[in-house]
C-alpha positions in Angstrom: 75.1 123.6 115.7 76.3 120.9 118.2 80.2 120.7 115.9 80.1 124.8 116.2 80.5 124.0 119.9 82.9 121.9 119.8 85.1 123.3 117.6 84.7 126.6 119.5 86.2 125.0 122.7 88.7 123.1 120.8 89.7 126.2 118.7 88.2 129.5 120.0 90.7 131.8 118.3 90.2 130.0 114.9 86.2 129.6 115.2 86.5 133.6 115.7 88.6 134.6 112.8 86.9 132.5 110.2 83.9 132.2 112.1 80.7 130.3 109.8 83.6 129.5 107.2 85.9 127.8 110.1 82.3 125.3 110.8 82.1 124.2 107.1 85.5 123.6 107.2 86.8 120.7 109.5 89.4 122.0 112.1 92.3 118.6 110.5 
């Protein structure tokens, strides 16, 4: 939960369009 945060504020517009897949992937 705590790298779905971070990777939200890092890359909101990419956490929304993959959304759970973008947090199994890593955002390199």
């Amino acid at each position: 939960y705590l790298r779905r945060k971070i990777d939200a504020g890092r890359t909101p517009m990419i956490h929304t369009l993959r959304g759970s897949g973008y947090v199994l992937k890593p955002p390199r």
